[in-house]
N, C-alpha and C positions, 0 to 999 in steps of 0.2 A: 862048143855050145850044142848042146840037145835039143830037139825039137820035137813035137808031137803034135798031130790036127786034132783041133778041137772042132764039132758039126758049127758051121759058121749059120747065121739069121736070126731072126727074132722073130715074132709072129706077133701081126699088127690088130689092135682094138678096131671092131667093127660097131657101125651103130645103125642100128635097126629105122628103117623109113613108120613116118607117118602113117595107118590107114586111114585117116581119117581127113576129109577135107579141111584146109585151113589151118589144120592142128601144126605145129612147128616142130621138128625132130629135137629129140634132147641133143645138147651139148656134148660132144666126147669127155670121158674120164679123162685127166690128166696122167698122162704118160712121159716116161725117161726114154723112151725107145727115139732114139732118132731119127729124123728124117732120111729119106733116103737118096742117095745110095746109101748103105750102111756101110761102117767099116768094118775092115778083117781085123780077127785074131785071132793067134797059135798059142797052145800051151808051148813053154819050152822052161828050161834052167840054166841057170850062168852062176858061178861061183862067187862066197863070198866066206874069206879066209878059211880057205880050204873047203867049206860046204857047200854040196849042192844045193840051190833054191828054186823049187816050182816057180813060175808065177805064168801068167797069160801078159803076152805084149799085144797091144791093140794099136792099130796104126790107122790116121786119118785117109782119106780119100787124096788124092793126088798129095801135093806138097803139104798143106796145111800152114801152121804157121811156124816149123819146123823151132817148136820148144812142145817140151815134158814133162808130166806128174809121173811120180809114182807115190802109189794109194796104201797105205798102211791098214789093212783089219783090225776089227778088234778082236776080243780072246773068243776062242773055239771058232774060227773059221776057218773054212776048208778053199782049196780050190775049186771054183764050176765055174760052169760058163753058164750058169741063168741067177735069178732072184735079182735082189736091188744092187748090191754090190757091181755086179758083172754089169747091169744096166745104167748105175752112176759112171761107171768107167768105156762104157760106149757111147755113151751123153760127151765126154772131156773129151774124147776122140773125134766123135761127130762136130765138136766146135774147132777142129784143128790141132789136137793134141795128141802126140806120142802117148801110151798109158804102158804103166807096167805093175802088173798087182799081184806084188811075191811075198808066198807064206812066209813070212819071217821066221816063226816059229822050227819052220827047218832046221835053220841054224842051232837053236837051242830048247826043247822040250817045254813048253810051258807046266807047270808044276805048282802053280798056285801063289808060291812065296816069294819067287822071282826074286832071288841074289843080284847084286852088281852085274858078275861076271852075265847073267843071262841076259839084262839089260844092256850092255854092251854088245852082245852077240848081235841082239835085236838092231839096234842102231847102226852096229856096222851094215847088215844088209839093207838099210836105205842108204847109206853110204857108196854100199859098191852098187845099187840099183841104179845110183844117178851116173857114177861112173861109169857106170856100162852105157849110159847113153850119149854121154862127152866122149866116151870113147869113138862112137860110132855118129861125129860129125856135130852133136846139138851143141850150140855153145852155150854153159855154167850160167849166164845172164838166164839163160832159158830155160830154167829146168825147175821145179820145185816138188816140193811134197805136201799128202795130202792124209791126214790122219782118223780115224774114227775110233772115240772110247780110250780102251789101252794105247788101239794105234796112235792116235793123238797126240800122247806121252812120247813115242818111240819115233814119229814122224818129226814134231816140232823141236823137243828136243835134241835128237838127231840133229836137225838141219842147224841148230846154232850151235851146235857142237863141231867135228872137225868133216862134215860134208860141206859139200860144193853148191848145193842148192842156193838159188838165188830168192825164192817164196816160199812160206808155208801154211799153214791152214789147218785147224785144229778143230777136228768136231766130238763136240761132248765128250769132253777131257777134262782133266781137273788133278790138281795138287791128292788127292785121293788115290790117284791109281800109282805114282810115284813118285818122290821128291824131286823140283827140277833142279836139276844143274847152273852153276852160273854161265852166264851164254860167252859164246866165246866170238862168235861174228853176230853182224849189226843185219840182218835182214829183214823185211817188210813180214806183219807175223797177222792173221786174220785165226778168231776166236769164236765158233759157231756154237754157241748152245742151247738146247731144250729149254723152253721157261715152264718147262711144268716135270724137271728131269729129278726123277727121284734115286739112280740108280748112282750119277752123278751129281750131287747136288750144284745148285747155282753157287752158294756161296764158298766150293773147293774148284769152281771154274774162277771167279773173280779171285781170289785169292794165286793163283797163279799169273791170273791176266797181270794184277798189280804186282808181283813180283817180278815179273820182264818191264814190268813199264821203270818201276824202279831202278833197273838194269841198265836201261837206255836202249828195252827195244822197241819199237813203231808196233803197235799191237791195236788192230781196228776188232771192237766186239759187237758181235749180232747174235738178235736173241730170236730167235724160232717163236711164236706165238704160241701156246698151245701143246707144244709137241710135247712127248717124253724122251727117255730114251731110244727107244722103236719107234721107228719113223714108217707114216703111210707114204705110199705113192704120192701124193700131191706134197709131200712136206720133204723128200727128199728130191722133188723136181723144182722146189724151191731153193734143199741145199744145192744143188747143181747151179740155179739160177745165180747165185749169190758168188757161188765158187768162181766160178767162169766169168762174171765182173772183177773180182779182184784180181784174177790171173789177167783178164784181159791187158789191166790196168798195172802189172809189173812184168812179167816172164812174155807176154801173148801180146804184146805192142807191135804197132804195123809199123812204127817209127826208131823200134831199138834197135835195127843194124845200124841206121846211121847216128845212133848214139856213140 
């Protein structure tokens, strides 16, 4: 395994005093940036059938509650360590969670048309991303995936295909960006989308929702008010909000060792 520092911190919203007697300071903007301490993270790569894969591991503050996401992108993103991505994924860290958010694309050139075989490619590396982390002590109860857009497709799908993920979470995904597969394991499935997403429509979100439920799988849907496809700060500190109750609620339970 490779490793490379990435500059670690964030830099925190200030908000300007009162001059005036009596007058009330505004309210802070909402922010994804955690509280602090903040957590680390390294860029580094860990292989998946045969390819190298970028991604940034982000690790919580002391133990945390020792389980895992790893975060799927969606098409044309890059590795960094800033914008909303990198700050949704120090949000899941700062609540106690392992993060791992690997270009999948590594493994196979995105190209527009996306064959099987590159669909496959994709899915294996959330496959070995969760393995890498059962490898290194989190136990499978604990680990899930977390998708956005294309990722969504290659996150959820992935994980009821032959990963070890025990949750998943689908944001603004839909029957649109790839035909699902029939599921092959029974896992708890959460379905996040835009009610005003034109890029994904609503009705190629529900149309996959309803074809897992037809499946037999557990599939909870929430609809973002408002939003599009491109989420502001306040609407993706709401998907964070949301994520992080149903992780808490299946992978991030303070009562599943002694399950």
């Amino acid at each position: 395994m490779k490793r490379r520092g990435f500059l670690a911190g964030i830099a925190g919203l200030g908000v300007a005093g009162s001059v005036r007697a009596q007058e009330a300071a505004p309210a802070p903007a909402p922010t994804l940036e955690p509280a602090a301490p903040t957590p680390a993270y390294e860029g580094m790569t860990f292989d998946s059938h045969g390819k190298p894969i970028r991604a940034i591991h982000y690790s919580p503050v002391g133990e945390g509650r020792r389980a895992a996401i790893v975060m799927m992108h969606g098409s044309g993103a890059r590795i960094t360590n800033r914008g909303p991505w990198h700050h949704l994924a120090m949000r899941f860290a700062g609540d106690g969670y392992q993060v791992l958010t690997p270009l999948f694309t590594d493994a196979f050139a995105d190209d527009g048309i996306r064959p099987e075989r590159m669909m496959n490619a994709w899915r294996h590396v959330g496959e070995d991303a969760i393995d890498w982390f059962i490898a290194r002590g989190i136990d499978r109860r604990r680990t899930a995936m977390f998708g956005y857009s294309l990722g969504s497709y290659v996150a959820v799908d992935g994980a009821l295909g032959n990963s070890r993920a025990a949750a998943a979470i689908g944001l603004a995904g839909g029957v649109d960006v790839y035909t699902p597969r029939t599921p092959r394991r029974r896992i708890p499935v959460m379905m996040l989308r835009a009610e005003n997403d034109t890029h994904v429509l609503p009705q190629n979100t529900a149309s996959w929702i309803t074809f897992l439920r037809d499946k037999g799988i557990s599939v909870r849907e929430e609809v973002l008010p408002g939003a599009d496809h491109l989420f502001t700060p306040p609407q993706w500190l709401e998907i964070f909000e949301r994520s992080a109750a149903f992780y808490g609620g299946n992978i991030g339970r303070t009562d599943q060792d002694a399950s």
